[in-house]
Backbone as a ProteinNet text record, in pm:
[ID]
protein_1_A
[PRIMARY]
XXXXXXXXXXXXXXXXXXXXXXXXXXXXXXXXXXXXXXXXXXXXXXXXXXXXXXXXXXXXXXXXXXXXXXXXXXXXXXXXXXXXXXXXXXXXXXXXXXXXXXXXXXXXXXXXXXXXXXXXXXXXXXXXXXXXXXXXXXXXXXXXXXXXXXXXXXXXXXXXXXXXXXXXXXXXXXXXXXXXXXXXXXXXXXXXXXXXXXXXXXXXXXXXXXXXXXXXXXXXXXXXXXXX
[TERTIARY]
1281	1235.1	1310.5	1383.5	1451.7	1380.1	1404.5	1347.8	1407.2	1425.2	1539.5	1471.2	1489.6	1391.5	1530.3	1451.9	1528.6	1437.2	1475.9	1403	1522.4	1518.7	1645	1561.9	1464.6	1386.8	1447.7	1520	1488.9	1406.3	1342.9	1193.8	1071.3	1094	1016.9	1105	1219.9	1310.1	1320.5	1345.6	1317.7	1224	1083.6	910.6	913.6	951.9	946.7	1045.8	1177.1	1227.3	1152.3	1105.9	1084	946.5	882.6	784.5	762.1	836.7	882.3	984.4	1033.3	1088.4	1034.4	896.9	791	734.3	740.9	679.2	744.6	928.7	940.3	1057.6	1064.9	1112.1	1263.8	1359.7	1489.1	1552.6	1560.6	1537.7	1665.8	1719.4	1825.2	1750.6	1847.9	1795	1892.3	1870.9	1956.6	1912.9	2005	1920.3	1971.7	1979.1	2033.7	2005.3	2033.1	2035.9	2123.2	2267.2	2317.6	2399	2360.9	2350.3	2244.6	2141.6	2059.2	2097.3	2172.4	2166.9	2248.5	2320	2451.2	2402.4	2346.2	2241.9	2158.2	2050.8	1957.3	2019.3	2200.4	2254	2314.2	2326.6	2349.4	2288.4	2158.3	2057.4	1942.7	1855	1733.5	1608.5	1560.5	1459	1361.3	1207.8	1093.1	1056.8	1064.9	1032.3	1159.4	1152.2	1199	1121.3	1147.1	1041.6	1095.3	1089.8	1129.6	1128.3	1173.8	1131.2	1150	1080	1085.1	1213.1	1183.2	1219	1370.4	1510.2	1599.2	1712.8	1796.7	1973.6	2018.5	2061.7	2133.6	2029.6	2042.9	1942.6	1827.9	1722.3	1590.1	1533.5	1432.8	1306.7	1355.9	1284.2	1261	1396	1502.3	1630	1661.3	1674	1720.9	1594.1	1483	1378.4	1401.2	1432.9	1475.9	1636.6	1711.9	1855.4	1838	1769.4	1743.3	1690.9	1535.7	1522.9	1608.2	1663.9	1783	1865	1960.3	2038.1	1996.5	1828	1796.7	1718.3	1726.9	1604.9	1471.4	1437.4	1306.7	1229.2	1275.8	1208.9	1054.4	939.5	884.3	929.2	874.4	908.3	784.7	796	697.5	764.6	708.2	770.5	664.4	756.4	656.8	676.1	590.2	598.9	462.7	512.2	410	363.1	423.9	344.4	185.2	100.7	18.2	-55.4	-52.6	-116.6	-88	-185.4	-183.6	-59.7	-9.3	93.2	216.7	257.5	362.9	339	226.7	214.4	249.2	166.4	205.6	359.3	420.7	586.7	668.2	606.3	719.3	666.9	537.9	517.3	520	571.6	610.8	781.8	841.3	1001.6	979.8	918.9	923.4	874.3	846.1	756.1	618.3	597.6	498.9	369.9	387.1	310	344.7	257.4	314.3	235.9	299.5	184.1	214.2	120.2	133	154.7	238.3	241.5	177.1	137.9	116.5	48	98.3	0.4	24.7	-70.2	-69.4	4.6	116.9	248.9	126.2	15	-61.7	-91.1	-130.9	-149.7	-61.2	92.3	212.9	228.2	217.6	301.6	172.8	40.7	-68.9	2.4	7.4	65.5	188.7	285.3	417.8	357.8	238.9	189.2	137.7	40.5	26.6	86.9	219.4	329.7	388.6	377.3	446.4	344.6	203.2	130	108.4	105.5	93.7	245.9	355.8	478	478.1	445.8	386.9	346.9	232.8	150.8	174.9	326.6	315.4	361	396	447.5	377.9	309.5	181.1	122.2	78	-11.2	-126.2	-204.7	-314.8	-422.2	-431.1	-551.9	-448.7	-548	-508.6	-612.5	-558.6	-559.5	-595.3	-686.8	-666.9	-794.5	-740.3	-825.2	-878.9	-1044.8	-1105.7	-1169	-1092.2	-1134.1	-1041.1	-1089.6	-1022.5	-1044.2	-976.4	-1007.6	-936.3	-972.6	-918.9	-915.8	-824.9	-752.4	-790.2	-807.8	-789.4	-967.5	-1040.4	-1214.8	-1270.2	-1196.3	-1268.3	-1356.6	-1320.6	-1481.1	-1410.9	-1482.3	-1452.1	-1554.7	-1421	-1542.9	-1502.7	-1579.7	-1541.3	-1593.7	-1549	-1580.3	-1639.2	-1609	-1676.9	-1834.1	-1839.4	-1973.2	-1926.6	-1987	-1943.6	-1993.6	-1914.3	-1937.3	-1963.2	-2056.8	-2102.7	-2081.1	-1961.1	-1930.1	-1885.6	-1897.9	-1895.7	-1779.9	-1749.4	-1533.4	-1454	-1534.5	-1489.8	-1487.7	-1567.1	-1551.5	-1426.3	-1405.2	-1322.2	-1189.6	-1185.9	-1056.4	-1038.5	-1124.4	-1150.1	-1116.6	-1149	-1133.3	-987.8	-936.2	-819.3	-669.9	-713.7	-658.4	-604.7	-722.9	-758.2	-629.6	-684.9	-591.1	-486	-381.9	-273.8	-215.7	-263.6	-235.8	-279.6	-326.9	-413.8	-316	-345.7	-308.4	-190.8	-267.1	-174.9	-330.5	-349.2	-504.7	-492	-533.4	-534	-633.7	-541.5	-625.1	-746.7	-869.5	-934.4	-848.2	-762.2	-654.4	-630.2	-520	-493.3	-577.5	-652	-751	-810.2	-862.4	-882.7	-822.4	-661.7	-560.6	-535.7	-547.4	-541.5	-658.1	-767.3	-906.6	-950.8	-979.7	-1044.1	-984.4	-810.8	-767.4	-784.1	-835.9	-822.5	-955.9	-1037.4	-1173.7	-1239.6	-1276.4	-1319.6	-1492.1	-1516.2	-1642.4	-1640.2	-1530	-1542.1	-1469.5	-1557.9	-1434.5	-1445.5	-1382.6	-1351	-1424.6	-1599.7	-1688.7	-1715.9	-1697.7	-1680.9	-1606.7	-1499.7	-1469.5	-1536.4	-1604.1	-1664.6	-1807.9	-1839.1	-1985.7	-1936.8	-1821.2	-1782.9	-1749.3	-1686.2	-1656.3	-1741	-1879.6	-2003	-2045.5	-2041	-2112.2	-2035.7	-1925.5	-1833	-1849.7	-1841.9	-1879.3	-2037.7	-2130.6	-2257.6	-2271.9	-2218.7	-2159.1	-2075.8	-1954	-1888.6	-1980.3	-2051.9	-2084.5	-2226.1	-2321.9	-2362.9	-2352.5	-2208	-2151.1	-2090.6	-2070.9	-2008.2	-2153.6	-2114	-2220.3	-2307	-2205.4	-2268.4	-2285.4	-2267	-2313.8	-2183.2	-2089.8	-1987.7	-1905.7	-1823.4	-1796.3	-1618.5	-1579.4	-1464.6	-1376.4	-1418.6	-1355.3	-1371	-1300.7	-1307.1	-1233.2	-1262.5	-1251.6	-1115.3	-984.1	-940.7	-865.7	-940.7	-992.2	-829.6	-860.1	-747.8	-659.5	-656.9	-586.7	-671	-761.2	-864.3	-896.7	-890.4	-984.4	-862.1	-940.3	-856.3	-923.5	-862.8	-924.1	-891.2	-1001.3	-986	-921.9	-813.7	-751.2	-885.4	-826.6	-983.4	-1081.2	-1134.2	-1261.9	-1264.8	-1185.8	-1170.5	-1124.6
523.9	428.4	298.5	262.5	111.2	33.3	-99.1	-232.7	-319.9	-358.6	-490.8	-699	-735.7	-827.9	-961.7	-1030.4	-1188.1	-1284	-1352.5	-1473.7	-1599.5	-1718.8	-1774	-1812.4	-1801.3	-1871.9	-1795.2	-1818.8	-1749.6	-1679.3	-1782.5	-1704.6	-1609.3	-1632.4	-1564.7	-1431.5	-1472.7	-1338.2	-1242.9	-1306.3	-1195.2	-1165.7	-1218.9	-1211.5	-1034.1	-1053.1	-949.3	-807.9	-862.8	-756.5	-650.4	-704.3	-691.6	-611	-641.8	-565.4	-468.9	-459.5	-341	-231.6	-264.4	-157.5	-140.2	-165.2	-109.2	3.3	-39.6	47.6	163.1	205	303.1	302.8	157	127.9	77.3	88.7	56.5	-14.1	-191.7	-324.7	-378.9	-383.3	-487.1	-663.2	-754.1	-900.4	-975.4	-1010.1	-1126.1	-1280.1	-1343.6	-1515.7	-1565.2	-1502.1	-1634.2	-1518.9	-1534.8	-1491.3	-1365.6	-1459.3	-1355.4	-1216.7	-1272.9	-1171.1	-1030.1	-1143.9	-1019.6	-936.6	-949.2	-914.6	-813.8	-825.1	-724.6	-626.9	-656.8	-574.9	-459.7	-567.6	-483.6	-284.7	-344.1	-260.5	-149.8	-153	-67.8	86.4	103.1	212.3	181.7	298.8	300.9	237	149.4	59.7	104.1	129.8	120.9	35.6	-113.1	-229.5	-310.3	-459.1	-588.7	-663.1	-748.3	-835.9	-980.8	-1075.2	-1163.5	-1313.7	-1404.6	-1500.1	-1621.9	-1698.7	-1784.7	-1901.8	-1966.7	-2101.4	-2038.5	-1998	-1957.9	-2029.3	-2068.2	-2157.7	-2127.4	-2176.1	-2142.7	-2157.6	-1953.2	-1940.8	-1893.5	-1907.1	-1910.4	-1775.5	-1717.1	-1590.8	-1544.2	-1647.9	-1578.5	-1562.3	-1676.5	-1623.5	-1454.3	-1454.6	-1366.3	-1231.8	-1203.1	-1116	-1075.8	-1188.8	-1178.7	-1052	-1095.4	-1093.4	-916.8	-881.9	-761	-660.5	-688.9	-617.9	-592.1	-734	-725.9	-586.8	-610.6	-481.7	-350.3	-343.6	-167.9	-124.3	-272.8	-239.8	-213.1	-100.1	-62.6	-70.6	-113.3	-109.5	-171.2	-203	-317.5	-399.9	-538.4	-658.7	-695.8	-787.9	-871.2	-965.1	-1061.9	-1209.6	-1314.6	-1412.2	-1515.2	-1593.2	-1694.7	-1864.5	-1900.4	-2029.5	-2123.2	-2207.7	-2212.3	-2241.4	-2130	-2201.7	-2134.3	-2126.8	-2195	-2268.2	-2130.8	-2110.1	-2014.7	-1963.2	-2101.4	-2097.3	-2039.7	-2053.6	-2027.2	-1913.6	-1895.5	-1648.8	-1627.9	-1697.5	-1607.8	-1602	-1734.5	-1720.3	-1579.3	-1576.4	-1480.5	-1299.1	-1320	-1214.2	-1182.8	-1232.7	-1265.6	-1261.5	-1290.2	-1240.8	-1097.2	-976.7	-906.5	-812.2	-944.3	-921.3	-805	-749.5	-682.5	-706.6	-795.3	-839.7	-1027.6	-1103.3	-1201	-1268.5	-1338	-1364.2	-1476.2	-1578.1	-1683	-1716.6	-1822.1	-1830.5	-1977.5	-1925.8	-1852.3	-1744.3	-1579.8	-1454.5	-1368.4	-1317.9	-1196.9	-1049.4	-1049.5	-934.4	-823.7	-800.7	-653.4	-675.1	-798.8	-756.2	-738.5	-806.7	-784.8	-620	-599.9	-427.5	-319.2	-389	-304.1	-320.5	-431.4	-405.4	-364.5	-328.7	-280.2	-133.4	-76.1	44.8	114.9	11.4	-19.4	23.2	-23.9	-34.7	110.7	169.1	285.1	358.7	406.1	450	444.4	323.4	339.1	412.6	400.8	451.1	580.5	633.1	808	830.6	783.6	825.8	844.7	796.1	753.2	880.3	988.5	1134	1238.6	1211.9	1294.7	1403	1536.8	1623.3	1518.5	1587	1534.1	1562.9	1681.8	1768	1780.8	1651.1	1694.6	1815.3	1878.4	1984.8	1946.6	2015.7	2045.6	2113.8	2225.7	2348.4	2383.1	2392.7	2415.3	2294.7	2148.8	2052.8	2025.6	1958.2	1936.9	1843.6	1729.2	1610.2	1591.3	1603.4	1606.9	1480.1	1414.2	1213.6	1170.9	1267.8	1261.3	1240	1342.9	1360	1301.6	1233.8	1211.7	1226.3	1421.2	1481.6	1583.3	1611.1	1633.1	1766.5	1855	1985.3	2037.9	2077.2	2114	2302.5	2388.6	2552.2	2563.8	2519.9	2511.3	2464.8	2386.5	2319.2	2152.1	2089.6	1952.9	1873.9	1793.1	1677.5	1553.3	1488.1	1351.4	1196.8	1190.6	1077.1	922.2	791.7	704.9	630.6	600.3	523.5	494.6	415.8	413.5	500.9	570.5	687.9	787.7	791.6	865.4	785.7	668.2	647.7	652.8	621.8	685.8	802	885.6	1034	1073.8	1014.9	1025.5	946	868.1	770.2	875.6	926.1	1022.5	1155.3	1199.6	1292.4	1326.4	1233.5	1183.9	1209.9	1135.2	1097.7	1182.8	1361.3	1441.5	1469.6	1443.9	1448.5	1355.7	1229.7	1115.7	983.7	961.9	857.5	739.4	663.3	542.7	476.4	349	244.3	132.9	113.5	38.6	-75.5	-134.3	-235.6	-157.3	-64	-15.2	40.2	113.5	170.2	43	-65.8	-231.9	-264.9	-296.2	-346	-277.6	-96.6	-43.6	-41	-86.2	-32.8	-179.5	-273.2	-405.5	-527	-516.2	-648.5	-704.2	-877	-922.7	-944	-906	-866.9	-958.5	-1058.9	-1169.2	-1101.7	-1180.5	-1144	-1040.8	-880.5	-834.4	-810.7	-741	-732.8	-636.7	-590.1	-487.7	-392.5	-453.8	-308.5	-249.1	-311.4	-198.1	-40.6	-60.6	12.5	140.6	117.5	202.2	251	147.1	150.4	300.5	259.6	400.1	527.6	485.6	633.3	696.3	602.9	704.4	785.5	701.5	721.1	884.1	876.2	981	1092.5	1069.6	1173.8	1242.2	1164.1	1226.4	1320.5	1268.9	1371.5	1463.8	1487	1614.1	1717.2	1626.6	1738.6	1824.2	1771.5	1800.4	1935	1957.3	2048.4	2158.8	2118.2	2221.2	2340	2405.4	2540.8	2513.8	2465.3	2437.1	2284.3	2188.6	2048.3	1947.1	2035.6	2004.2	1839.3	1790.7	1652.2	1694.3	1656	1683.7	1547.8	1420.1	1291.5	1263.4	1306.8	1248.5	1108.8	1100.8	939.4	963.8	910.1	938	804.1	835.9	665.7	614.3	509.6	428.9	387.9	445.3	523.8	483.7	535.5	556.4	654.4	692.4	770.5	910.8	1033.3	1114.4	1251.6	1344.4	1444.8	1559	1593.5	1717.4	1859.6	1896.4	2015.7	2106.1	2137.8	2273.6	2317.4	2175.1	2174.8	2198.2	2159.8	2188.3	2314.2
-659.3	-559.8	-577.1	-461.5	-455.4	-399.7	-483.7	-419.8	-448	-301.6	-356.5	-356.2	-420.4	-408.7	-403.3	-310.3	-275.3	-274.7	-418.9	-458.9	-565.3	-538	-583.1	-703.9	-740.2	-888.4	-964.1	-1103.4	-1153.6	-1252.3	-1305.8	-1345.2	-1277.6	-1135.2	-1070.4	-1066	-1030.8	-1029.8	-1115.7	-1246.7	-1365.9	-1413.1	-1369.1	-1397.4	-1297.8	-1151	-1078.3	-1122.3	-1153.7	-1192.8	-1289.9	-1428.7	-1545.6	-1494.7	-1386.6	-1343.9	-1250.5	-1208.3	-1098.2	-1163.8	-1277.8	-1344	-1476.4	-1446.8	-1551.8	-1534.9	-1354.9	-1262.3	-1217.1	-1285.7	-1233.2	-1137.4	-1034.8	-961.4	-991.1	-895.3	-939.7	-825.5	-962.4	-895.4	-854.4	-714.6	-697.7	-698.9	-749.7	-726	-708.1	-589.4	-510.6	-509.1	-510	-477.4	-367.3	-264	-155.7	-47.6	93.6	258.9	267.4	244.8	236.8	186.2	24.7	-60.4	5.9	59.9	109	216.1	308	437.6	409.1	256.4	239.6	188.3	90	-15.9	59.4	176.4	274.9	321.1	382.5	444.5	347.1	204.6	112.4	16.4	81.3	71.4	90.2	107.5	140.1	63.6	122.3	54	11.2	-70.9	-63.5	-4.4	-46.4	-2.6	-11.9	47.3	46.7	1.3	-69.4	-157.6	-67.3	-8.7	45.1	55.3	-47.9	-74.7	63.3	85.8	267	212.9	109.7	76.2	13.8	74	5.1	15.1	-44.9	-22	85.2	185.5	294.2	425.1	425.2	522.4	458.1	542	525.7	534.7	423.6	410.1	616.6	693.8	834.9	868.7	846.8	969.7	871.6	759.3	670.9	734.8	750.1	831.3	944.3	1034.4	1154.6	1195.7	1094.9	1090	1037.1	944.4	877.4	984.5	1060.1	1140.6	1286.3	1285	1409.2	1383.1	1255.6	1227	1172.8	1258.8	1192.9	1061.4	1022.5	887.4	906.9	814.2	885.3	763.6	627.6	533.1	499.2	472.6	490	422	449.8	404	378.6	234.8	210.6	190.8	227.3	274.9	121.6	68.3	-81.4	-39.3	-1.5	6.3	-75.1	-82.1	-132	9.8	79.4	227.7	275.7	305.9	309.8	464.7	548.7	653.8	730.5	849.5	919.8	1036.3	1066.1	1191.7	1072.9	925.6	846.9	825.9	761.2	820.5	885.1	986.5	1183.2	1222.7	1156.2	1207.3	1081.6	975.6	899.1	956.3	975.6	1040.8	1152.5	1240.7	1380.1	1365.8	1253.7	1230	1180.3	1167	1145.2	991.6	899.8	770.2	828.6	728.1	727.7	681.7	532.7	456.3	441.1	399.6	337.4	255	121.4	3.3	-54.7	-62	-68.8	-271.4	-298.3	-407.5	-481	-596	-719.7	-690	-713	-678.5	-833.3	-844.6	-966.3	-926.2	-1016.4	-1009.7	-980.8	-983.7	-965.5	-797	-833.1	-653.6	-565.9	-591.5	-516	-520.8	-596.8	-646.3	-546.4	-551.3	-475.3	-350.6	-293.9	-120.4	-103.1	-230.9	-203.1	-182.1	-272.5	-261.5	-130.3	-56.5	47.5	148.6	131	244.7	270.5	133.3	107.3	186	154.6	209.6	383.7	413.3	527.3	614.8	585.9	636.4	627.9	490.1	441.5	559.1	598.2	693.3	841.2	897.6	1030.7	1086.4	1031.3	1090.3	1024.4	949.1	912.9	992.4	928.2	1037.3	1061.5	1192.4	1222.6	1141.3	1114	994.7	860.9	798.7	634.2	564.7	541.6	413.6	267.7	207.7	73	26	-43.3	-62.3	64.1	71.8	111.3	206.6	187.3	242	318.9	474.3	542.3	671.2	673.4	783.6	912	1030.3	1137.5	1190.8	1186.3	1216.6	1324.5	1445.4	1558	1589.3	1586.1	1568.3	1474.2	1346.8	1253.5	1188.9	1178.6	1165.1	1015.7	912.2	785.6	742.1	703	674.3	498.4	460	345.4	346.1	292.2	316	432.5	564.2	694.2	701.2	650.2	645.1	670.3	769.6	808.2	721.5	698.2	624.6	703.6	731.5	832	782.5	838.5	796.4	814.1	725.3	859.9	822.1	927.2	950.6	826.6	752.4	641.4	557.9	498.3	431.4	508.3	594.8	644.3	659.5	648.3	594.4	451	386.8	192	183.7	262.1	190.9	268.5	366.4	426.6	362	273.8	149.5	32.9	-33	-101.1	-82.7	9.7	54	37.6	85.3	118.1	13.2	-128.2	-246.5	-331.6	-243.8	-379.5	-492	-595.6	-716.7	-800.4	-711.2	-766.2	-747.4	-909.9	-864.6	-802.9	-768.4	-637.7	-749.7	-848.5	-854.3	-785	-802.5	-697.8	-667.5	-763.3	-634.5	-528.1	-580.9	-462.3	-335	-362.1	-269.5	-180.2	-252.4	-204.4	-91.9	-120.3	-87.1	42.4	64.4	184.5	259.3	235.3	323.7	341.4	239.4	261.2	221.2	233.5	229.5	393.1	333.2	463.4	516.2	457.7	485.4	367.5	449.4	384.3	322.3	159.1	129.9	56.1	119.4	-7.1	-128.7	-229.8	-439.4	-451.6	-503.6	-583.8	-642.8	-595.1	-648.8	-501.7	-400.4	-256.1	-299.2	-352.6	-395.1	-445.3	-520.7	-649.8	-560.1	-495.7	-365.7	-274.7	-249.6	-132.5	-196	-308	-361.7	-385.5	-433.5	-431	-391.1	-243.6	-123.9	-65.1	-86.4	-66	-137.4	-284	-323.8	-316.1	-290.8	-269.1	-172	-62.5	58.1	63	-44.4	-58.1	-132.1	-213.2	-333.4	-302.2	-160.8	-105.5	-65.7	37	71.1	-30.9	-168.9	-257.2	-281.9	-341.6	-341.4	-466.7	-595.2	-708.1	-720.6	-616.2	-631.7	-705.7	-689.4	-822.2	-782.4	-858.6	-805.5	-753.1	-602.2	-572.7	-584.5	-611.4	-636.4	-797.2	-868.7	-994.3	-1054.8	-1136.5	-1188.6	-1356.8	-1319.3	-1427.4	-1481.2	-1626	-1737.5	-1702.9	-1687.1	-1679.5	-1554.7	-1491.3	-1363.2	-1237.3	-1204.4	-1106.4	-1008	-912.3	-833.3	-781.1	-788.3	-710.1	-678.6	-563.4	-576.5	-649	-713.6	-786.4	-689.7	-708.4	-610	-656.5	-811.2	-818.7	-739.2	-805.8	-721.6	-534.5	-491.7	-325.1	-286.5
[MASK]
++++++++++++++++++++++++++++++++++++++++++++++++++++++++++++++++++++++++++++++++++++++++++++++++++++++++++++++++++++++++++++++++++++++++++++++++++++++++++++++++++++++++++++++++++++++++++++++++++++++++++++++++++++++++++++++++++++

């Protein structure tokens, strides 16, 4: 997985590197516009990491200029500008995300996760699969061994989260970050509230009551294939 990140700090720069190839990830780092614009056009992105405040030209002309020539990567756009009309313009150049600074490297890396997920998703079958469980996107109606499962919007984007990702666990950041960022009021035990709620309702439907969302220490939430 590539990510190329444009930020002229360099402490921030090598704070991000050092953490994204903790993660696995394999980090280009640029400091200026148009280092980036060259960089952008050189392979396939995961993400763009995108700093606003850069030498030359600027986070947006440099956004602007990227999606102009075909970049389809997401972008997350960093400022320390915070005010609503300075979102609306970097995401209005074509950013996807944007995060205001001072932010914690976990939460950046959750919406790079985010990003990934939601793109996964945009050519997707309509009916996800697995085992014996199975969610139709379109009806939003969820059966497990042909017995319906009744369920409400959210849970069905939880267990459609889930899915996606069977046999890869979804930290509650992450899981957070895709279902209730943005959503003023709630933390991080929503989380743990729905998975409940979810699993009370699969396990319902299992024959022996068994649990099809298990919990693995450290990691967090996923579905058990077995069990489905």
């Amino acid at each position: 997985m590539n990510i190329l990140i444009v930020e002229d700090d360099p402490d921030i720069g090598s704070l991000l590197r050092r953490g994204f190839s903790s993660e696995s990830y394999q980090v280009e780092l640029v400091g200026d516009g148009e280092q980036a614009l060259r960089a952008a056009g050189g392979k396939a992105w995961e993400a763009i990491i995108l700093d606003v405040m850069l030498p030359g030209r600027s986070g947006i002309e440099v956004c602007k200029a990227m999606r102009a020539g075909g970049q389809t990567a997401p972008i997350i756009m960093l400022s320390a500008r915070s005010s609503v009309n300075e979102r609306t313009e970097g995401l209005m150049a074509g950013a996807d995300d944007y995060i205001v600074k001072p932010f914690a490297f976990e939460e950046l890396l959750a919406r790079v996760k985010v990003q990934a997920l939601r793109r996964n998703g945009e050519s997707e079958p309509r009916t996800l699969e697995v085992g014996a469980l199975s969610l139709d996107l379109d009806t939003r109606q969820a059966q497990l061994g042909g017995t319906r499962v009744r369920l409400t919007e959210r849970e069905v984007e939880l267990l459609a989260l889930l899915m996606r990702n069977t046999g890869e666990p979804l930290s509650r950041a992450d899981i957070f970050a895709a279902l209730w960022a943005g959503h003023g009021g709630a933390s991080l035990n929503v989380v743990d509230v729905y998975v409940g709620y979810l699993r009370h309702k699969l396990a319902e439907a299992l024959p022996d009551g068994g649990q099809l969302i298990v919990t693995v220490r450290g990691r967090g939430f996923m579905i058990d294939v077995r069990a489905a």
